[in-house]
CHARMM internal coordinates of N, CA and C (Angstrom, degrees):
IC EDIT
DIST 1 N 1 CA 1.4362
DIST 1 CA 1 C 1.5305
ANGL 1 N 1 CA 1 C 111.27
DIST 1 C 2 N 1.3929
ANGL 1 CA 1 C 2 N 111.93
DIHE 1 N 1 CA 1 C 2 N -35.36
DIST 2 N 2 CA 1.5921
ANGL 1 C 2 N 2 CA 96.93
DIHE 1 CA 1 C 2 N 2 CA -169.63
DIST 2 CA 2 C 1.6407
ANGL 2 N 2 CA 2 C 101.51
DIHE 1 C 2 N 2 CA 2 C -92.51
DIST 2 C 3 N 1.3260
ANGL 2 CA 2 C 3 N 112.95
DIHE 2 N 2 CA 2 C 3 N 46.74
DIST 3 N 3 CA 1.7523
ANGL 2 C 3 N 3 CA 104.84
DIHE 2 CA 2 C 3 N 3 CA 172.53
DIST 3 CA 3 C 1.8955
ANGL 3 N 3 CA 3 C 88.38
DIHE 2 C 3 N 3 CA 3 C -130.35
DIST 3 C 4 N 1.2277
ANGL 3 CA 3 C 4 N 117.14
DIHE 3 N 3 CA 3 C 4 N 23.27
DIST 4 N 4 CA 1.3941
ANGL 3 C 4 N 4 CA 131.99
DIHE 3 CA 3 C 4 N 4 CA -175.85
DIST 4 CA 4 C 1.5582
ANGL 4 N 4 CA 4 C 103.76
DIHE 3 C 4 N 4 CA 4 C -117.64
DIST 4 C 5 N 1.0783
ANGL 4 CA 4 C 5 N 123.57
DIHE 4 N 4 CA 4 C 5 N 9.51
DIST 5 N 5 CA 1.7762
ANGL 4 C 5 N 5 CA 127.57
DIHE 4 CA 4 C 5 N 5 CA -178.13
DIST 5 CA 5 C 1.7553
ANGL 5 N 5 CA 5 C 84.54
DIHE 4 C 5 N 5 CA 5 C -129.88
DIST 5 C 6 N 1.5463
ANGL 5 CA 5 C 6 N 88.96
DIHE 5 N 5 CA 5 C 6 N 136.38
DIST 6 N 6 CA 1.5840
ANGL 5 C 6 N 6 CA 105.03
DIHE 5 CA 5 C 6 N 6 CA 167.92
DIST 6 CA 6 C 2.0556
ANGL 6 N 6 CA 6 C 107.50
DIHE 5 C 6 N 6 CA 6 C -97.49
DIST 6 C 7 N 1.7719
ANGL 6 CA 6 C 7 N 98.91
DIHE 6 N 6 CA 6 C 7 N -25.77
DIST 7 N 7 CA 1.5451
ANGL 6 C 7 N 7 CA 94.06
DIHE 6 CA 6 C 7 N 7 CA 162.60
DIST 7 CA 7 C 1.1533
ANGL 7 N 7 CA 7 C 103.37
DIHE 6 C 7 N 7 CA 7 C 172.93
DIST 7 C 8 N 1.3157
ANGL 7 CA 7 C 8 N 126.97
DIHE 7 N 7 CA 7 C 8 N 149.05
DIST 8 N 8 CA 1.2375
ANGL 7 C 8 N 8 CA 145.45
DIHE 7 CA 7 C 8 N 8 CA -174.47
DIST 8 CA 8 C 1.6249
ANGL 8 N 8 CA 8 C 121.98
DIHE 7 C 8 N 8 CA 8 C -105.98
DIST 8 C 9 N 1.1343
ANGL 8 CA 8 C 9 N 96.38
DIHE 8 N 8 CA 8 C 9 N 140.09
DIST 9 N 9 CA 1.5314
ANGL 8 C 9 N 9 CA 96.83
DIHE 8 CA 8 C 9 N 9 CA -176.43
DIST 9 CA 9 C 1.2679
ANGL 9 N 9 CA 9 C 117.01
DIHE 8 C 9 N 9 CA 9 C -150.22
DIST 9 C 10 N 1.8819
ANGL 9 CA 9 C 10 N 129.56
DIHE 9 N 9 CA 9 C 10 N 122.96
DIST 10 N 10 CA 1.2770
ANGL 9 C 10 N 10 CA 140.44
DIHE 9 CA 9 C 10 N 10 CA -154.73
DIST 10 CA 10 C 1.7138
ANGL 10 N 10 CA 10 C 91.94
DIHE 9 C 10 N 10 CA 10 C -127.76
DIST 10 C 11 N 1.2756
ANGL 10 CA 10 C 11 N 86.11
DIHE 10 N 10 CA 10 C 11 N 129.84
DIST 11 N 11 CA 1.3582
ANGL 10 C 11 N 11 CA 128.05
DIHE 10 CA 10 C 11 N 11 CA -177.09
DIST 11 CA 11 C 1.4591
ANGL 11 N 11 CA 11 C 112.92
DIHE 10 C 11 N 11 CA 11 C -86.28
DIST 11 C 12 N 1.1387
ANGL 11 CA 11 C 12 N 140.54
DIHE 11 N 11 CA 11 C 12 N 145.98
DIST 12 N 12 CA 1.9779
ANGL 11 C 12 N 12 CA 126.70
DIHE 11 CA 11 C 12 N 12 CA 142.57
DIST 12 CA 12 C 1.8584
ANGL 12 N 12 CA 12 C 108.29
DIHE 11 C 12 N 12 CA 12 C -103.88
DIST 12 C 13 N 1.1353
ANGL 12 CA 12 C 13 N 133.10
DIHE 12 N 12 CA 12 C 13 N 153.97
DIST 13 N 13 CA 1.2486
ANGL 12 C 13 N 13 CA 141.04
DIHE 12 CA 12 C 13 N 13 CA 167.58
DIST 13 CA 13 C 1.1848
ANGL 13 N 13 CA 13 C 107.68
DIHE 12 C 13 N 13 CA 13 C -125.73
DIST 13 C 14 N 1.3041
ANGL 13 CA 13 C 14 N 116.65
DIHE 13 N 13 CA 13 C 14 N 130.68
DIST 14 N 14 CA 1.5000
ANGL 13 C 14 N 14 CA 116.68
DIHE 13 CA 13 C 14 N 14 CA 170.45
DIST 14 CA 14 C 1.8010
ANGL 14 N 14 CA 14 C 122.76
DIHE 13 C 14 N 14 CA 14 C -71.76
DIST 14 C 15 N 0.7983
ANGL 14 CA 14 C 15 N 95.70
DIHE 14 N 14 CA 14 C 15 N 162.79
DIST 15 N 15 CA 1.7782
ANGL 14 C 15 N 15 CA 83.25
DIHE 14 CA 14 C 15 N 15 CA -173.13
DIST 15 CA 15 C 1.4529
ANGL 15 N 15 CA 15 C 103.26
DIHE 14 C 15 N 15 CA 15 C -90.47
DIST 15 C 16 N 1.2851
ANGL 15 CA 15 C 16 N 137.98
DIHE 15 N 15 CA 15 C 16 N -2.20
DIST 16 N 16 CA 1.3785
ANGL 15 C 16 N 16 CA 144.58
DIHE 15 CA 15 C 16 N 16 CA 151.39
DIST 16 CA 16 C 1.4243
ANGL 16 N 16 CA 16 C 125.30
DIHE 15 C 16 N 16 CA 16 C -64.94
DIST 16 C 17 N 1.4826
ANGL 16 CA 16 C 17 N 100.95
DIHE 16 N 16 CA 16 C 17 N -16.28
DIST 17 N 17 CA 1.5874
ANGL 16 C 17 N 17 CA 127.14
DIHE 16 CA 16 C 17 N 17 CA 161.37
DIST 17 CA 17 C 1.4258
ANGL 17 N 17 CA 17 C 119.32
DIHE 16 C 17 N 17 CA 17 C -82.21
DIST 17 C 18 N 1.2935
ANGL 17 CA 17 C 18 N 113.96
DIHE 17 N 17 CA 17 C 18 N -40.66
DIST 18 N 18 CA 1.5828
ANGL 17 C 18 N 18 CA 124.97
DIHE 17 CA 17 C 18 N 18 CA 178.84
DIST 18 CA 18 C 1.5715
ANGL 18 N 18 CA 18 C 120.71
DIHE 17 C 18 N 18 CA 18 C -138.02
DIST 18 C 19 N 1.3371
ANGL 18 CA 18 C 19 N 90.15
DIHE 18 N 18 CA 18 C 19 N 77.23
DIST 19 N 19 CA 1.3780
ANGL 18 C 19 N 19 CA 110.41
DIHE 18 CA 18 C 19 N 19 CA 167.72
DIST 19 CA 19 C 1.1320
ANGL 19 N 19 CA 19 C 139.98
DIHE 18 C 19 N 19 CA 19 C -62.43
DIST 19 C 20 N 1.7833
ANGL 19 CA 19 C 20 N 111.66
DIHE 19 N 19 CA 19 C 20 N -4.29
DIST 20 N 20 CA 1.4973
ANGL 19 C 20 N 20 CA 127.77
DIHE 19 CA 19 C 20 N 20 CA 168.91
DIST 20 CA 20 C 1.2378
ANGL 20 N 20 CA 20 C 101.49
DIHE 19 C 20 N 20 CA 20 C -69.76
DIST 20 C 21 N 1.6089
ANGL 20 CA 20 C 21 N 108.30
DIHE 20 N 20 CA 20 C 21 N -66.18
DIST 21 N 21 CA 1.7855
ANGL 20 C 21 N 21 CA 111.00
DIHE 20 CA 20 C 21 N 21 CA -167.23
DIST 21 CA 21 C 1.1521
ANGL 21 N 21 CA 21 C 120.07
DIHE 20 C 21 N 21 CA 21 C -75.58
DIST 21 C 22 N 1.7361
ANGL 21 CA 21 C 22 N 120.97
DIHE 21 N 21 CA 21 C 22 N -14.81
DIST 22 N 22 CA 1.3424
ANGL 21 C 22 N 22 CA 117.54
DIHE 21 CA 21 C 22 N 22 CA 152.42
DIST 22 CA 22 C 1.8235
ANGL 22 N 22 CA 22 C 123.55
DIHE 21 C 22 N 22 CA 22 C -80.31
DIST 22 C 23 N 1.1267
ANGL 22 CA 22 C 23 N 98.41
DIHE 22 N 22 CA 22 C 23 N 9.09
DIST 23 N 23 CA 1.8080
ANGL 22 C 23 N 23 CA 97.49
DIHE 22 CA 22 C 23 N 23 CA 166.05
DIST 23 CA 23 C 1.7492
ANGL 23 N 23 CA 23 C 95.56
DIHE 22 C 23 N 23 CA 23 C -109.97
DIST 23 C 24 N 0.9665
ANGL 23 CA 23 C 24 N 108.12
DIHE 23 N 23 CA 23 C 24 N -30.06
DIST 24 N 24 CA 2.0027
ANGL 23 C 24 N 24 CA 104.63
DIHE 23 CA 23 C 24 N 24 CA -166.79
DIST 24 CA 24 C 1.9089
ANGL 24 N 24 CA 24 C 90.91
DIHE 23 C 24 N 24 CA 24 C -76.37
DIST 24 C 25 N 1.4872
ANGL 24 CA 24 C 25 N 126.57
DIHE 24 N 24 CA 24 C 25 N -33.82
DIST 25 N 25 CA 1.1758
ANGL 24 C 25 N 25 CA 107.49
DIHE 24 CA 24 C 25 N 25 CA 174.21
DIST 25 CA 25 C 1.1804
ANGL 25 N 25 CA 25 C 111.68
DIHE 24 C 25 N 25 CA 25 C -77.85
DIST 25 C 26 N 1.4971
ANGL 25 CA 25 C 26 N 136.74
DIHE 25 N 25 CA 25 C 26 N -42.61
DIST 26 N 26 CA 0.9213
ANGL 25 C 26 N 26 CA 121.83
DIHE 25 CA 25 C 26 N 26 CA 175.16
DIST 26 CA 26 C 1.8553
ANGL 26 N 26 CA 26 C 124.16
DIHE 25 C 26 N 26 CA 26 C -51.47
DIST 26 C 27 N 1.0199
ANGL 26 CA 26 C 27 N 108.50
DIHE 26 N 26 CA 26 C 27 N -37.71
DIST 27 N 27 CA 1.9523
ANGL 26 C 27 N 27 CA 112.75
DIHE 26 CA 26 C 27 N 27 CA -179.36
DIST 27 CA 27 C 1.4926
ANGL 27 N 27 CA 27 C 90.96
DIHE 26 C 27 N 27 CA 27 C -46.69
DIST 27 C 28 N 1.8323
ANGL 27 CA 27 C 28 N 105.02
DIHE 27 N 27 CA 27 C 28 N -65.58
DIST 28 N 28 CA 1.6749
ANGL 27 C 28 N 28 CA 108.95
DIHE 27 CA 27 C 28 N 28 CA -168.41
DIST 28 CA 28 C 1.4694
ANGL 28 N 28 CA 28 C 124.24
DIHE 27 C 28 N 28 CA 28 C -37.77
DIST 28 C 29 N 1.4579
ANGL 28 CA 28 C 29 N 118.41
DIHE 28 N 28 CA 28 C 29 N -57.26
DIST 29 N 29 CA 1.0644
ANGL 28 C 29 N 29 CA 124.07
DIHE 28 CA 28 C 29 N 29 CA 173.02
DIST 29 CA 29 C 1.8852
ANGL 29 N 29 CA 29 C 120.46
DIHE 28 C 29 N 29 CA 29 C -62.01
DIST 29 C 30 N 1.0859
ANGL 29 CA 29 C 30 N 119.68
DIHE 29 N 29 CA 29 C 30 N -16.16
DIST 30 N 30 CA 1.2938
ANGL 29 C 30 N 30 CA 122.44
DIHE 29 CA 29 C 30 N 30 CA 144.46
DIST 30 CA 30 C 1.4802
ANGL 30 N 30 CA 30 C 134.50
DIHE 29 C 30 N 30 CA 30 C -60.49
DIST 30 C 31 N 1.3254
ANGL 30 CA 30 C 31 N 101.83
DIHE 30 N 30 CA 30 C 31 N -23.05
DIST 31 N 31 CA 1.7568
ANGL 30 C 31 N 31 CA 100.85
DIHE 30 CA 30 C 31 N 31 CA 175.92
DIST 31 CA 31 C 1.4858
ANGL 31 N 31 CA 31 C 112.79
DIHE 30 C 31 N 31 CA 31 C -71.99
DIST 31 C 32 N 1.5180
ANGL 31 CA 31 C 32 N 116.87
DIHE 31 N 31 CA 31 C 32 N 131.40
DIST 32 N 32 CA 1.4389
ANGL 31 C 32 N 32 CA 120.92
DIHE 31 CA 31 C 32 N 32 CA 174.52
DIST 32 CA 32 C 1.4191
ANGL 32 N 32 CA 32 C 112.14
DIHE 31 C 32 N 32 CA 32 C -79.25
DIST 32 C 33 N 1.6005
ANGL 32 CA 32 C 33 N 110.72
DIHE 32 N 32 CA 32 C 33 N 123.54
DIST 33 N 33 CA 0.8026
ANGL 32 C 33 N 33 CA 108.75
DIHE 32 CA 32 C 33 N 33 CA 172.74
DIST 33 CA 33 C 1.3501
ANGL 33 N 33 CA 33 C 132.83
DIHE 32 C 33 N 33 CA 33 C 83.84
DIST 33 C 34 N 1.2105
ANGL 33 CA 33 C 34 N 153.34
DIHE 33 N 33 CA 33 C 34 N 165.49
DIST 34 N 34 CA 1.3801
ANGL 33 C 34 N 34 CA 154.65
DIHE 33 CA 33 C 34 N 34 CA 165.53
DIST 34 CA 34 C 2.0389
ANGL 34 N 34 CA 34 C 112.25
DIHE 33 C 34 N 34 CA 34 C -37.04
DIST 34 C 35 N 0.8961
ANGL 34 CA 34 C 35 N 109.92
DIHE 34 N 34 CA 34 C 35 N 13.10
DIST 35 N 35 CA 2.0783
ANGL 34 C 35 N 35 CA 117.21
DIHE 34 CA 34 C 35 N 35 CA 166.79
DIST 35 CA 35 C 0.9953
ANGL 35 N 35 CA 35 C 91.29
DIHE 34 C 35 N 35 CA 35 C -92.12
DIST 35 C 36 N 1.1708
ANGL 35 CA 35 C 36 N 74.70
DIHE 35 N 35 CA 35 C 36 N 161.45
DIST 36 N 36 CA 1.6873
ANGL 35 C 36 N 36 CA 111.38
DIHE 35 CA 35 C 36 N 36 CA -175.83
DIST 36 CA 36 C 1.5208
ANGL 36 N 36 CA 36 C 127.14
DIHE 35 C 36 N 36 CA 36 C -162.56
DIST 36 C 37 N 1.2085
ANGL 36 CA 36 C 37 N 127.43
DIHE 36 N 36 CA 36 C 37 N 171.74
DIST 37 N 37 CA 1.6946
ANGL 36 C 37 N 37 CA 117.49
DIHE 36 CA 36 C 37 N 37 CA 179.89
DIST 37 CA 37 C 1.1096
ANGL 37 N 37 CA 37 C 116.10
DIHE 36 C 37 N 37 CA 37 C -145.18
DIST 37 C 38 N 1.4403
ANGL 37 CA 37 C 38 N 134.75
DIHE 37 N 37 CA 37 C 38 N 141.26
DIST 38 N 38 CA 1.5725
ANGL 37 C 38 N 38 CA 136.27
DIHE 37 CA 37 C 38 N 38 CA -162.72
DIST 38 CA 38 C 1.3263
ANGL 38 N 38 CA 38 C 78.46
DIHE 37 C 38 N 38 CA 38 C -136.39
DIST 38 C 39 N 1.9519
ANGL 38 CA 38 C 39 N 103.57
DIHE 38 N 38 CA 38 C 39 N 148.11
DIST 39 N 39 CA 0.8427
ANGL 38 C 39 N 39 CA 117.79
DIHE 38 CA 38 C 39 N 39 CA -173.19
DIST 39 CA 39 C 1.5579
ANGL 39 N 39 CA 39 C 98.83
DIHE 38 C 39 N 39 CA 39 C -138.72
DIST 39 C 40 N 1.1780
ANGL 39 CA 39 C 40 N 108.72
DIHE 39 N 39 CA 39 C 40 N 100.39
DIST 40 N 40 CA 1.3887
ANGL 39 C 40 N 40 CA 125.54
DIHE 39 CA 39 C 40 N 40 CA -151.05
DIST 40 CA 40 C 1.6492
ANGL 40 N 40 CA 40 C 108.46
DIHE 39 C 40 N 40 CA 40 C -82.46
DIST 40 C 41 N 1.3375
ANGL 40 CA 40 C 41 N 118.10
DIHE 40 N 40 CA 40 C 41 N -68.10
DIST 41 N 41 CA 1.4033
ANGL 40 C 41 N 41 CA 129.07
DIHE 40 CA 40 C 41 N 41 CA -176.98
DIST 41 CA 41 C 2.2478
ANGL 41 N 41 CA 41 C 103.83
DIHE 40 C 41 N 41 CA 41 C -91.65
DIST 41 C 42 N 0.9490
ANGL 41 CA 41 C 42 N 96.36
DIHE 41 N 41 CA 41 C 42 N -46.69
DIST 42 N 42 CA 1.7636
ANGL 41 C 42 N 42 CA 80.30
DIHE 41 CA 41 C 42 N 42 CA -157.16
DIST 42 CA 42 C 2.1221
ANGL 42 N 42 CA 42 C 86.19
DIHE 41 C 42 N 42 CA 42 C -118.29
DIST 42 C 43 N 1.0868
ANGL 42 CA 42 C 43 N 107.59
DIHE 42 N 42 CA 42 C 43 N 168.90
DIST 43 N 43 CA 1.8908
ANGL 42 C 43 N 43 CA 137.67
DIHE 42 CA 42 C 43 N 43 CA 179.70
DIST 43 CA 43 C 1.8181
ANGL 43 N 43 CA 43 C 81.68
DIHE 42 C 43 N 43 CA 43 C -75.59
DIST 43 C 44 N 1.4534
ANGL 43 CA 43 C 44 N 113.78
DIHE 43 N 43 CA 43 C 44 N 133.44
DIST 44 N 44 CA 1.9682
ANGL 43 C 44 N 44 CA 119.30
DIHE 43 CA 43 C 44 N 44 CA 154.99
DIST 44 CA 44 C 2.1181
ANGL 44 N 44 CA 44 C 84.29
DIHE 43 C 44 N 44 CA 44 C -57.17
DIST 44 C 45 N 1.0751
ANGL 44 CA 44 C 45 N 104.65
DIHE 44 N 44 CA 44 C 45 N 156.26
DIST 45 N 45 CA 1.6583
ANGL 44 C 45 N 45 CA 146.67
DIHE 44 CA 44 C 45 N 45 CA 173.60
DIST 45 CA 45 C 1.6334
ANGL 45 N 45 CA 45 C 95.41
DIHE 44 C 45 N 45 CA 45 C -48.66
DIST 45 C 46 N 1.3322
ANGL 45 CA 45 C 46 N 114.55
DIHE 45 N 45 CA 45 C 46 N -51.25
DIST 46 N 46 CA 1.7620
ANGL 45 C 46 N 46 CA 127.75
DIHE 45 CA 45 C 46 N 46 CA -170.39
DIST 46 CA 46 C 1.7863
ANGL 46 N 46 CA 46 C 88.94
DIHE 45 C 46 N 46 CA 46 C -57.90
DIST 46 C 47 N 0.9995
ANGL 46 CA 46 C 47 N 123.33
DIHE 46 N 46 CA 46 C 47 N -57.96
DIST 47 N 47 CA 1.6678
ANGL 46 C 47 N 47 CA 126.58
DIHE 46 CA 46 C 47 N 47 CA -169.28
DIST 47 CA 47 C 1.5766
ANGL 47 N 47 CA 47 C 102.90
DIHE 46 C 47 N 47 CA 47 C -70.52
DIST 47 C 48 N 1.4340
ANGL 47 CA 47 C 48 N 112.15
DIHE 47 N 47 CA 47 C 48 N -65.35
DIST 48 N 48 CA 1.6905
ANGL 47 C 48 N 48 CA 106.19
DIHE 47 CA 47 C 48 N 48 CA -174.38
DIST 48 CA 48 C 1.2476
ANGL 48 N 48 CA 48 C 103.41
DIHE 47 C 48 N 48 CA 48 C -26.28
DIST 48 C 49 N 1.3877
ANGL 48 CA 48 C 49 N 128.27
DIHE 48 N 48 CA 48 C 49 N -70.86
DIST 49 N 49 CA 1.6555
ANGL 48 C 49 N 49 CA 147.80
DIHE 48 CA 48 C 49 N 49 CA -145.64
DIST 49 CA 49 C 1.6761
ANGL 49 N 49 CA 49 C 82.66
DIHE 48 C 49 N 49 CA 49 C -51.92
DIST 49 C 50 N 1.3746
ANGL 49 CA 49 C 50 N 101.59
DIHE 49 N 49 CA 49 C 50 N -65.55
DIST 50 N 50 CA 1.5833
ANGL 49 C 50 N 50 CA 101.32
DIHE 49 CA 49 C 50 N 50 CA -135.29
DIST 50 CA 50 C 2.0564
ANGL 50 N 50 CA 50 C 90.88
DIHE 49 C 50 N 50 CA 50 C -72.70
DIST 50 C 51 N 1.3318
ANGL 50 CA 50 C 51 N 128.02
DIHE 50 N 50 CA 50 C 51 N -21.28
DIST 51 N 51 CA 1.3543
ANGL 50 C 51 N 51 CA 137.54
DIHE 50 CA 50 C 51 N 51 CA 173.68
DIST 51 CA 51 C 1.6404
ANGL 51 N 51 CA 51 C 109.47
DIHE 50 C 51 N 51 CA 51 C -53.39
DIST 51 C 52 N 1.2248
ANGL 51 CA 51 C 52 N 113.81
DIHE 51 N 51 CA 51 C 52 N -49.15
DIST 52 N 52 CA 1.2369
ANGL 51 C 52 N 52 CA 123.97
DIHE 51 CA 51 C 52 N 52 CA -170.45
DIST 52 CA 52 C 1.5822
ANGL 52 N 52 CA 52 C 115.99
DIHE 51 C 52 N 52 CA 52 C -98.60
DIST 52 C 53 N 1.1247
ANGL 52 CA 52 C 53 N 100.46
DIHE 52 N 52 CA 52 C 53 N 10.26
DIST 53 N 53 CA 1.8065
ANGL 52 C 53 N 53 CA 112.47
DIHE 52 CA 52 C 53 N 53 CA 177.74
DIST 53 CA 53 C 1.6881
ANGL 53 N 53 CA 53 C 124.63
DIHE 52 C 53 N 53 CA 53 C 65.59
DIST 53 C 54 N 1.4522
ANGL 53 CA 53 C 54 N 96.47
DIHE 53 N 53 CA 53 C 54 N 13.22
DIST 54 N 54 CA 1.6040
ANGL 53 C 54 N 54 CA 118.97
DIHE 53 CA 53 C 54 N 54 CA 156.57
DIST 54 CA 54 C 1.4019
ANGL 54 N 54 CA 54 C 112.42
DIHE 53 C 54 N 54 CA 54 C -11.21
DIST 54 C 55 N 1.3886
ANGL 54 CA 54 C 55 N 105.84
DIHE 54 N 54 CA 54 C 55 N -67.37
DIST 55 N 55 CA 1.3747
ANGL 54 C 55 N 55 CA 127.41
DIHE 54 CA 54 C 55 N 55 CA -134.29
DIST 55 CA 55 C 1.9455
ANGL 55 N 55 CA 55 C 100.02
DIHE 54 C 55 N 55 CA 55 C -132.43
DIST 55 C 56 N 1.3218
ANGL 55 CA 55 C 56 N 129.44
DIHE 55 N 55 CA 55 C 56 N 64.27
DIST 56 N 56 CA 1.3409
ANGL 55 C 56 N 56 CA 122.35
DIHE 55 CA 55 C 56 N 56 CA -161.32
DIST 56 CA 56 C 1.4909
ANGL 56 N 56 CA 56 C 98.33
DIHE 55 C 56 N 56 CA 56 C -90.02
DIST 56 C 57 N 1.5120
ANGL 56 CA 56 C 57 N 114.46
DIHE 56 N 56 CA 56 C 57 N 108.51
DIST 57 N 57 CA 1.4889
ANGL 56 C 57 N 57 CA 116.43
DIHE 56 CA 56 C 57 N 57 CA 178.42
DIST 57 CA 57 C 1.4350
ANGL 57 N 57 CA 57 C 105.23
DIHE 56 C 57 N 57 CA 57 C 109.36
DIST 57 C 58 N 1.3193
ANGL 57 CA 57 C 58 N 101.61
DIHE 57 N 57 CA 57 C 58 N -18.41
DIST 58 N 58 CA 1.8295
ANGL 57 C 58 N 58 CA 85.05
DIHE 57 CA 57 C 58 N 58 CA 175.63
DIST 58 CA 58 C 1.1313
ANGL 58 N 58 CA 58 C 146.23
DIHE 57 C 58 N 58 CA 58 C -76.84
DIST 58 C 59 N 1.6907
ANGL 58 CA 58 C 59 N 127.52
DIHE 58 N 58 CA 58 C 59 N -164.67
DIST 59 N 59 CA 1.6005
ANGL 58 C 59 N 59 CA 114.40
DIHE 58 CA 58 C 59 N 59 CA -160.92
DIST 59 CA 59 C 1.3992
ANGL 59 N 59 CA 59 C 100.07
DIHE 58 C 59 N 59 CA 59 C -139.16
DIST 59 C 60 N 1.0811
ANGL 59 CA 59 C 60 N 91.59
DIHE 59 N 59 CA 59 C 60 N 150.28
DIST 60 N 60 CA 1.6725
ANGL 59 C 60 N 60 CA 102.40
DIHE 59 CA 59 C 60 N 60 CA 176.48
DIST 60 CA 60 C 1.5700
ANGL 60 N 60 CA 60 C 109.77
DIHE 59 C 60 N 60 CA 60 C -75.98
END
COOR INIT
IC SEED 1 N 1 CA 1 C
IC BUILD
């Protein structure tokens, strides 16, 4: 597989940049224990907001 990439390139994002995946890690790391939550049909409310610019600057 890796003679199938002509080149790779890694990025960093600040989490002040991506406030989705720094609120979705943060929820995760709140779950006790081995739970967990799939979010099958619709975004939890915490993501919509911050997706749709609800919430510009806010915190999880």
């Amino acid at each position: 597989m890796c003679y199938e990439f002509n080149k790779c390139i890694v990025s960093v994002c600040k989490r002040s940049c991506n406030k989705v995946a720094d609120c979705l890690a943060t929820f995760g790391a709140r779950l006790e224990g081995a739970s967990s939550h799939v979010f099958i049909d619709q975004a939890p409310d915490f993501v919509a907001r911050l997706v749709s610019g609800d919430r510009p600057g806010g915190r999880c």
